[in-house]
VEXDREN-2710 file (C-alpha; in Angstrom, 1 decimal):
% VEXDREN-2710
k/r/px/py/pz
1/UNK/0.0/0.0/0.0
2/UNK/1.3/3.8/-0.7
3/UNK/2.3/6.1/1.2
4/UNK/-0.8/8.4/0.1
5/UNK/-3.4/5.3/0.1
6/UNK/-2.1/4.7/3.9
7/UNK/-2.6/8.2/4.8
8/UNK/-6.6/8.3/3.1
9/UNK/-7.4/5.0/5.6
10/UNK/-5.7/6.9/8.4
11/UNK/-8.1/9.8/7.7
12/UNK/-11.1/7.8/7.0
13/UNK/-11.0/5.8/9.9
14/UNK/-10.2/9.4/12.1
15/UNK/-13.2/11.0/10.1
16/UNK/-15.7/7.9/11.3
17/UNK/-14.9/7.6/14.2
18/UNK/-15.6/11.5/14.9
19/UNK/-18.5/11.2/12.9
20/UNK/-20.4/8.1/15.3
21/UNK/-19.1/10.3/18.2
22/UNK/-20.6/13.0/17.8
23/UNK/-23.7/11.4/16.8
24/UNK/-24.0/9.1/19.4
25/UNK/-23.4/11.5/21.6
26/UNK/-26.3/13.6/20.0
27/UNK/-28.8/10.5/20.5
28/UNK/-27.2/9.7/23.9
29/UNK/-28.0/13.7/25.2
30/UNK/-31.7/13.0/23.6
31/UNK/-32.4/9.4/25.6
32/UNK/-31.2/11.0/28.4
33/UNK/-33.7/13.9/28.3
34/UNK/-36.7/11.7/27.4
35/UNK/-35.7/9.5/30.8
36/UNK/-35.3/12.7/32.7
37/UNK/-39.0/13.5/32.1
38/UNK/-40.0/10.1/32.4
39/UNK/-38.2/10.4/36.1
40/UNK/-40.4/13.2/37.1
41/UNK/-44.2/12.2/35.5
42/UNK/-44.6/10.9/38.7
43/UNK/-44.0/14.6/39.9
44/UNK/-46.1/16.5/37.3
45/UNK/-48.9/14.1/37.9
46/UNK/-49.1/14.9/41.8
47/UNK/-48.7/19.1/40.9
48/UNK/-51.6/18.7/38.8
49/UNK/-53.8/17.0/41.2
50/UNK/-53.0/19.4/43.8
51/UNK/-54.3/21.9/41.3
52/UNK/-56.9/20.5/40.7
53/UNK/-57.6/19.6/44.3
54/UNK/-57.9/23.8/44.9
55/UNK/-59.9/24.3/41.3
56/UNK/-56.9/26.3/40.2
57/UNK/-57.9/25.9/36.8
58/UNK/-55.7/29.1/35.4
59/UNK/-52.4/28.2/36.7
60/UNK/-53.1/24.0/35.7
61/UNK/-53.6/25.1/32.2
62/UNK/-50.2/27.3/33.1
63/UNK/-49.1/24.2/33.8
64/UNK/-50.0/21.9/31.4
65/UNK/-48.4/24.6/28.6
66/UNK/-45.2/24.1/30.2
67/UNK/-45.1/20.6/30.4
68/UNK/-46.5/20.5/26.5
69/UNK/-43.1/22.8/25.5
70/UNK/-40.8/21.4/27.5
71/UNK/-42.3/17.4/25.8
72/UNK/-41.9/19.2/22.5
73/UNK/-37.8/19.6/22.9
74/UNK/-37.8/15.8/23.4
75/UNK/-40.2/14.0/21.8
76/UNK/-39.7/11.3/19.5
77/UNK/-41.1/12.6/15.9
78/UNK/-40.0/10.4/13.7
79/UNK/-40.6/6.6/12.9
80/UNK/-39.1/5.4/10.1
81/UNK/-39.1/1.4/11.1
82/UNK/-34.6/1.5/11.4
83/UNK/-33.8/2.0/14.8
84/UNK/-30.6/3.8/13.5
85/UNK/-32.3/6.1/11.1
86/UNK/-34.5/7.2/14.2
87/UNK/-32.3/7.6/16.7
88/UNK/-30.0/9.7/13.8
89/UNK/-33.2/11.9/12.7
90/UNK/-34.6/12.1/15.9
91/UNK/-31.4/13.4/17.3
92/UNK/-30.7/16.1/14.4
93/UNK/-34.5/16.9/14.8
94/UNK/-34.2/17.7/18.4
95/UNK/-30.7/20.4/17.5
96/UNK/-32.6/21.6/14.8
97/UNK/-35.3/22.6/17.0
98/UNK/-32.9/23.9/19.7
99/UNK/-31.5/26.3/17.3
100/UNK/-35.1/27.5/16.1
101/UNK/-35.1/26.0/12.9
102/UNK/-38.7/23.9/11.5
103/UNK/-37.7/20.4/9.9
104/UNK/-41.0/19.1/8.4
105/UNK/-39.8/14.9/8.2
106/UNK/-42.3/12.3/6.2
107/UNK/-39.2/9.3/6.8
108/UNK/-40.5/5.3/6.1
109/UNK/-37.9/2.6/6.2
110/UNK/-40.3/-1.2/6.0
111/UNK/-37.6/-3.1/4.9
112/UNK/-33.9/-4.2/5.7
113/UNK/-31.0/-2.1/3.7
114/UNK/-28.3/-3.1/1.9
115/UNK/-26.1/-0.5/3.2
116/UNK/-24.4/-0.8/6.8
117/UNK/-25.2/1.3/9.6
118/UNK/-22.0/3.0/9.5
119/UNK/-23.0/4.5/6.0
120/UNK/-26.4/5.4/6.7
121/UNK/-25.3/7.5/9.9
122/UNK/-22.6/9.2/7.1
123/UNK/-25.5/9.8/4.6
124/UNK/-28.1/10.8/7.0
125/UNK/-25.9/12.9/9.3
126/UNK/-23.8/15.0/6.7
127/UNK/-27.3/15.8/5.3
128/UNK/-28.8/17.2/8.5
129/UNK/-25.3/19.0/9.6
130/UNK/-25.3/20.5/6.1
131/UNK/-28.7/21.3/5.9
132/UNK/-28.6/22.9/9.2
133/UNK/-25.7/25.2/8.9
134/UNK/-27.3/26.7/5.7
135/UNK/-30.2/27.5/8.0
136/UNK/-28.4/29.2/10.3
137/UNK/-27.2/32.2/8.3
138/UNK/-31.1/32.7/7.9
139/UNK/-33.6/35.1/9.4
140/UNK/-35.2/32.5/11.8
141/UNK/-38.9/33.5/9.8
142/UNK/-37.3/31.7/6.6
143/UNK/-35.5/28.8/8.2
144/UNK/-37.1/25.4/7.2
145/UNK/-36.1/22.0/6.3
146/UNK/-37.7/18.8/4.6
147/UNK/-36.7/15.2/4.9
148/UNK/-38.3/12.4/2.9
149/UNK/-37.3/9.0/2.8
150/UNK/-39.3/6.1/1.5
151/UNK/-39.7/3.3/-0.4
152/UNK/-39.7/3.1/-4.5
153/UNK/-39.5/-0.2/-6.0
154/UNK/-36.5/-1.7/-5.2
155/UNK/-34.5/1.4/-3.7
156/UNK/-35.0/3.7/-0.5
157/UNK/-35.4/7.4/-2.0
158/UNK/-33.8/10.0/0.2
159/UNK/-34.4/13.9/-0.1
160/UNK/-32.8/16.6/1.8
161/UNK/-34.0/20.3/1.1
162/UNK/-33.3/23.3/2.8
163/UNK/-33.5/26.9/2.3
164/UNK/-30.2/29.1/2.0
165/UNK/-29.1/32.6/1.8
166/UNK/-26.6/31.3/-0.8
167/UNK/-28.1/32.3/-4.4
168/UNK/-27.8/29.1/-7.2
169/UNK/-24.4/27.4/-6.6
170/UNK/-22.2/27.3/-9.8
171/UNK/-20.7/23.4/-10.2
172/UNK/-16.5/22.8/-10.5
173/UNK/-15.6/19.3/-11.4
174/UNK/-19.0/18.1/-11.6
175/UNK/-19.4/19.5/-7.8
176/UNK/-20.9/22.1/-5.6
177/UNK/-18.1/24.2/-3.9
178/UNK/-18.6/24.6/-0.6
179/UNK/-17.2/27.5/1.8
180/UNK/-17.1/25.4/4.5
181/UNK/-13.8/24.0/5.5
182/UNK/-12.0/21.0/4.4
183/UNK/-13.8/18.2/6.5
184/UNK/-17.2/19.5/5.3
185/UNK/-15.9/18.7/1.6
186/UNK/-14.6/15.7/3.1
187/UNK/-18.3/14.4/3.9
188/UNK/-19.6/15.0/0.9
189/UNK/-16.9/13.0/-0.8
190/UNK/-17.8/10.1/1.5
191/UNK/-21.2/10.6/0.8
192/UNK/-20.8/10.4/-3.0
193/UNK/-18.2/7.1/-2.8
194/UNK/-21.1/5.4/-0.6
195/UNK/-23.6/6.0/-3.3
196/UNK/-20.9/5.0/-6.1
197/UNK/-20.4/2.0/-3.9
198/UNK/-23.9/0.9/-3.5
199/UNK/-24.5/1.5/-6.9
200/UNK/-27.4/4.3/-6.3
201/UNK/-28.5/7.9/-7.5
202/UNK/-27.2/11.4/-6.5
203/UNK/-28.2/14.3/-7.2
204/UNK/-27.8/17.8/-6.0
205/UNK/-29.8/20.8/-7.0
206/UNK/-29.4/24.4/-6.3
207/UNK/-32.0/27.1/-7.2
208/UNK/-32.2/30.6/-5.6
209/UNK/-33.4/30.3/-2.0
210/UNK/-33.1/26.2/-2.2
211/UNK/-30.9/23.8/-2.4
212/UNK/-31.8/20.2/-2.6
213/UNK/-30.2/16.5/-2.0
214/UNK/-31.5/13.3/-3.5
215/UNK/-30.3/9.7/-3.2
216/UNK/-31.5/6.6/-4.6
217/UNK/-30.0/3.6/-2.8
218/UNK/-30.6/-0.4/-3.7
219/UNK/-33.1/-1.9/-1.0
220/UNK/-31.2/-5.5/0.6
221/UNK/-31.0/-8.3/-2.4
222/UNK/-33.0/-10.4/-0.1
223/UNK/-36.1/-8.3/-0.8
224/UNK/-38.7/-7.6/-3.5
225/UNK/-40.3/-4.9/-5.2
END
């Protein structure tokens, strides 16, 4: 093996590895909040009892609108049917949110994949990161992002689309430039050899105030259409 082919593992397997930290450690911070709540129910149900005990109706519906927002920051929105493509949405989801930005997610996974774990959380979580940065340098009134996986036929269909601040994005070597820094071009590369490896669809698509991800990926061989 080369020199230069040693050095690309040596920085693939650092780039992983940073990548499943930081997004187990986004899922781990969400679990964590869920059994917080779940700790004190026992709590909130005793509070509004007491409430109701006195007919204090004003402050138990005070009460109940807290308990709705502070449910909101943690609950589970999304179902696909892959326990990793929840906890992975869920989790990017519930930053999104944190940093006042609307996702809108119609996700469906019903069948096994052919691709690992490992590539989906690459896919998935460049997306999200990606999507969410562009947000960011938004007015929070114009923030917004969609997700839609599904089945169709005998592939999983993936979109990503976000709204930017970036105006249509002009294409060098058959890419998007980013103005990011060089691990952010570094998961989009990863992103496009997963695909290539697979044997699936990507697209990208940039329009004035949009810009828009699709993937097509081949559904496990042991399933049908």
């Amino acid at each position: 093996m080369s020199l230069l082919a040693k050095l690309m593992d040596k920085r693939l397997g650092a780039y992983q590895r940073e990548l499943i930290e930081i997004h187990y450690a986004e899922v781990e911070n969400m679990y964590r909040q869920i059994r917080g709540w779940r700790h004190d129910y026992r709590s909130h149900i005793q509070v509004m009892k007491a409430l109701v005990a006195e007919e204090d109706w004003d402050a138990l519906r005070g009460y109940l609108d807290e308990l709705e927002t502070d449910l909101s920051t943690v609950d589970t929105v999304v179902k696909t049917g892959n326990p990793m493509a929840d906890a992975i949405l869920n989790s990017k989801i519930s930053l999104a949110r944190a940093q006042r930005i609307p996702v809108q997610a119609d996700a469906h996974i019903p069948v096994a994949l052919a691709l690992s774990e490992l590539d989906l959380c690459i896919i998935l979580g460049n997306l999200f990161d990606n999507a969410i940065e562009a947000s960011l340098a938004l007015p929070e009134a114009e923030r917004l992002i969609r997700v839609y996986l599904d089945r169709k036929g005998a592939q999983l269909y993936i979109s990503f689309t976000n709204f930017t601040a970036v105006k249509k994005r002009s294409k060098t070597g058959g890419r998007f430039q980013t103005t990011k820094g060089e691990g952010h071009g570094f998961g989009l590369v990863r992103i496009d050899a997963i695909v290539e490896r697979l044997g699936g669809y990507l697209s990208r698509n940039s329009e004035d105030g949009a810009f828009t991800t699709e993937i097509l990926l081949p559904i496990s061989q042991g399933e049908t259409s």
